[in-house]
C-alpha positions in Angstrom: 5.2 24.9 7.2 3.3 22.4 9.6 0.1 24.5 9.6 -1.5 21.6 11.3 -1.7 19.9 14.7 1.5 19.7 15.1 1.8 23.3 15.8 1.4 23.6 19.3 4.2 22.4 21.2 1.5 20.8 23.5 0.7 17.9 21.1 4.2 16.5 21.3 5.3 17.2 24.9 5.1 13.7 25.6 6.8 12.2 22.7 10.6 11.7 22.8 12.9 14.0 20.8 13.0 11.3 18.1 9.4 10.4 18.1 8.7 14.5 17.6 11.2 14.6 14.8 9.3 11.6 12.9 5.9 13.0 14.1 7.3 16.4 12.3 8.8 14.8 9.0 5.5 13.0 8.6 3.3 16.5 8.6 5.7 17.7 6.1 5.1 15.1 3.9 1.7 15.5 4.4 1.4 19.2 3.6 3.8 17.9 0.5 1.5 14.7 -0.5 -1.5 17.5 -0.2 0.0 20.0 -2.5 1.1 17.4 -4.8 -2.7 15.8 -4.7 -4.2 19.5 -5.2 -2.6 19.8 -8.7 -3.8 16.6 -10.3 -7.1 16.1 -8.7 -7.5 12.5 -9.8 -5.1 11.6 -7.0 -5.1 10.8 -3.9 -3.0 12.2 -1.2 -2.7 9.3 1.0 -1.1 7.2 -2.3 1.2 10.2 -2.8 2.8 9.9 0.6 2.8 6.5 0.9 5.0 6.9 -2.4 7.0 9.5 -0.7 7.9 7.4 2.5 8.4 4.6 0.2 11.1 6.8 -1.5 13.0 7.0 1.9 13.7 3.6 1.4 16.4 1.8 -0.1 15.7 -0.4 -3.0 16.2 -3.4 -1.3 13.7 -2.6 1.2 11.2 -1.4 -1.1 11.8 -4.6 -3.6 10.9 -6.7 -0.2 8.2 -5.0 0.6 6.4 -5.0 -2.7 7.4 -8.9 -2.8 6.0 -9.2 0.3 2.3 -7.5 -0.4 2.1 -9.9 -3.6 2.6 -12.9 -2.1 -0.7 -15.2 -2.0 -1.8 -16.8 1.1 -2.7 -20.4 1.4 -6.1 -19.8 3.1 -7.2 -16.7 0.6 -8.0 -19.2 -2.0 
């Protein structure tokens, strides 16, 4: 299903086991956020993974993340 660069097993040789695992899951949500993007033309593929690996999260981490991003800072204003 990877279909990309993470085919050959040259690309990750240097990564550690875990590192190629993430490296992995992250192409199939790619080739997921693509498909996904393909369908409704209008969006973007890059906002449907960032929804996907938000969706990995629990909703405590994603509530804190999101209050996190809105928060103003004192020397934007």
């Amino acid at each position: 299903m990877l279909g990309g660069v993470l085919d050959s097993g040259d690309n990750l040789a240097h990564l550690t086991e875990a590192e190629r695992a993430w490296a992995r899951h992250s192409e199939e949500l790619w080739a997921q956020a693509r498909s996904i993007a393909a369908a409704c033309p209008n969006i973007d593929a890059g906002d449907v993974y960032h929804s996907l690996r938000c969706l990995e999260l629990s909703p405590s981490e994603r509530l804190a993340r999101g209050l996190s991003r809105g928060r103003l800072c004192a020397y934007a204003r």
